[in-house]
C-alpha positions in Angstrom: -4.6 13.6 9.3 -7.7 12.7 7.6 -9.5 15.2 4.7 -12.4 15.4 7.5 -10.2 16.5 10.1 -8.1 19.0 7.7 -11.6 20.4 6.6 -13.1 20.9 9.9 -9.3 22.9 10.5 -9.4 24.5 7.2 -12.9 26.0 8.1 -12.1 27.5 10.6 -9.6 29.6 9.6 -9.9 33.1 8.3 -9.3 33.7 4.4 -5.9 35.2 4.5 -4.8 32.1 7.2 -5.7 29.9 3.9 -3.8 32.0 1.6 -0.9 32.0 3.7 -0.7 28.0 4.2 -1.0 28.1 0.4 2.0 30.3 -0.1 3.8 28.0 2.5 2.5 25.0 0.5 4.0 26.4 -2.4 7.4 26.7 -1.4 7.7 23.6 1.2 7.5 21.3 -1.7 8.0 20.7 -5.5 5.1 18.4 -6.1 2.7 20.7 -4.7 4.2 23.8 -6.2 3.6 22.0 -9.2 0.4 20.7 -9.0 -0.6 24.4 -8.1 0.7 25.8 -10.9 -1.2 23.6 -13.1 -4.2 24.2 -11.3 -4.0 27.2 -11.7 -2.9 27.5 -15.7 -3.3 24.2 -17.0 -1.6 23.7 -20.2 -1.8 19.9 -20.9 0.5 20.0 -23.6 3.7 22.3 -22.2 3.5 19.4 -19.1 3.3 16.8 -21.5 5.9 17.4 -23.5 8.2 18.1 -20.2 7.4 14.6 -19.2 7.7 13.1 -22.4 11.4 14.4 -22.8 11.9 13.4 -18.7 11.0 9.3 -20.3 12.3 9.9 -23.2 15.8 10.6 -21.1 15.6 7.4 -19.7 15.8 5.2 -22.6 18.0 7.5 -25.0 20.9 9.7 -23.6 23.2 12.0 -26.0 22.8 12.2 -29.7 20.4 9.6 -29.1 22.3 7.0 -27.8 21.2 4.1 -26.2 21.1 4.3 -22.3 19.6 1.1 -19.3 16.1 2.9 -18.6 14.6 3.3 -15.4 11.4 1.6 -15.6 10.9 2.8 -11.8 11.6 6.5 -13.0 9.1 6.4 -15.9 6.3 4.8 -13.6 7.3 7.8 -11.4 6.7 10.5 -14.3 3.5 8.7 -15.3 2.1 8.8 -11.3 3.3 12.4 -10.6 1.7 13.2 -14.6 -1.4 11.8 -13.1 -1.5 13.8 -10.2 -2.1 16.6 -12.1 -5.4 15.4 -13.0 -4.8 16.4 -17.1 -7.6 15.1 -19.7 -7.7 11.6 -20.3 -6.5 12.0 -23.5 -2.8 13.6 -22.4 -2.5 10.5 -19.9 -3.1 8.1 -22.5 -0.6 9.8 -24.7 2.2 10.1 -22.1 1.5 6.0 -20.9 1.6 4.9 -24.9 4.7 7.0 -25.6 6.4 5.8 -22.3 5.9 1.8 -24.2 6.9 3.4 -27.9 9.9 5.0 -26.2 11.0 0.9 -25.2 9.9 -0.4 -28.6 12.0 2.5 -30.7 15.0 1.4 -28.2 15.1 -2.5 -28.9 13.7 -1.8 -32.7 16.9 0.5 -33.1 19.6 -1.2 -31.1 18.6 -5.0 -30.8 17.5 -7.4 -28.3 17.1 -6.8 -24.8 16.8 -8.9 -21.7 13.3 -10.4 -20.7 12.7 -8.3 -17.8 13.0 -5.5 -20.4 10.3 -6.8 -22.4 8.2 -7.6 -19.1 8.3 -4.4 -17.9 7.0 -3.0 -21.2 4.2 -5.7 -21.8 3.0 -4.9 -18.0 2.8 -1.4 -18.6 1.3 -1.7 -22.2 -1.1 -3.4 -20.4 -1.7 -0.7 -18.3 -1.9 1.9 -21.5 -4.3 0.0 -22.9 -6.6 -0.6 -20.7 -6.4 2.5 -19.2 -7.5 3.7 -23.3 -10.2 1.5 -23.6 -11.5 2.5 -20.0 -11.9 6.0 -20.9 -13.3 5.5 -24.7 -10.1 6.1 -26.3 -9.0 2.9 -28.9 -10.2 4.7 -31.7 -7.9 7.4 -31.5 -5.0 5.2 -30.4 -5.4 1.9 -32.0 -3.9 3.0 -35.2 -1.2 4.2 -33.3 -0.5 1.4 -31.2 -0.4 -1.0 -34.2 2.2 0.8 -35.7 4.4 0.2 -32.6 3.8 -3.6 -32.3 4.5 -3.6 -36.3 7.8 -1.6 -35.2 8.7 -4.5 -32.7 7.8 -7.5 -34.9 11.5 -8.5 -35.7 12.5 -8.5 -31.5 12.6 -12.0 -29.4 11.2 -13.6 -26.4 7.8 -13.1 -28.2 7.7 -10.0 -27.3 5.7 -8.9 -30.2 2.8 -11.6 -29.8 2.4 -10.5 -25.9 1.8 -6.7 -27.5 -0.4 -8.1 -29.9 -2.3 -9.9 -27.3 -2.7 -7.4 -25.3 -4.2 -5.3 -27.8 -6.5 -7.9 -29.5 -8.3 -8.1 -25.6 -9.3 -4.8 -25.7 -9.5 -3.9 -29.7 -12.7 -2.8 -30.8 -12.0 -4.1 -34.6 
């Protein structure tokens, strides 16, 4: 169905016919029930911090210990984290820290494979540019140098890719 066609339906209902598809809304489905709730008391940094400890759960299991991540289940968090239309800045946060979280892993426990480092250049990429589209390297640059300083000792030049990557968007 197409927003057109929904609106011309949506119009012509009465107001308690649109309140009650609402309440049905809310309980047919998770995502929506979600993206209501937000909507309707939107606390940035409670959601935030529930989807930061989601991707944090994919690189780092019990007592911290080293799990396979999901790079398909983080991409996932940041999409549905987007969805929720938050500030730009929340978005930019939860994208950088889904990166740091891959750095801290390989910093901590060693070398990974090259996909791993792939995955984590592609969606630095993404971060980045996603930071400089919406004004935000001043606030983040410091902290992005501080992860590629964090990675500098990891293979498959990992490191130089980050570095890259940042130096064709830095502003200094």
């Amino acid at each position: 169905m197409s927003k057109a066609k929904l609106k011309k339906y949506m119009s012509a209902l009465s107001k308690e016919q649109v309140v009650d598809i609402m309440f049905q809304l809310y309980d047919a489905s998770k995502e929506a029930n979600a993206w209501l709730e937000f909507y309707m008391e939107p606390n940035s940094d409670a959601e935030l911090e529930k989807y930061k400890k989601a991707i944090r759960n994919q690189f780092f299991g019990r007592n911290d210990w080293p799990k396979d991540p999901s790079f398909r289940e983080c991409n996932k968090l940041i999409t549905s984290f987007k969805k929720l239309v938050p500030a730009p800045h929340a978005i930019a946060d939860l994208m950088l820290y889904y990166v740091e979280q891959g750095c801290s892993l390989t910093a901590q426990f060693g070398d990974y494979d090259n996909p791993f480092y792939t995955a984590l250049e592609n969606n630095f990429n993404k971060a980045v540019k996603f930071i400089s589209s919406n004004g935000l390297m001043p606030e983040y640059s410091p902290r992005m140098k501080k992860m590629i300083k964090s990675v500098e000792c990891c293979g498959y030049g990992f490191p130089d890719t980050l570095w890259d990557i940042y130096y064709e968007y830095a502003e200094d």
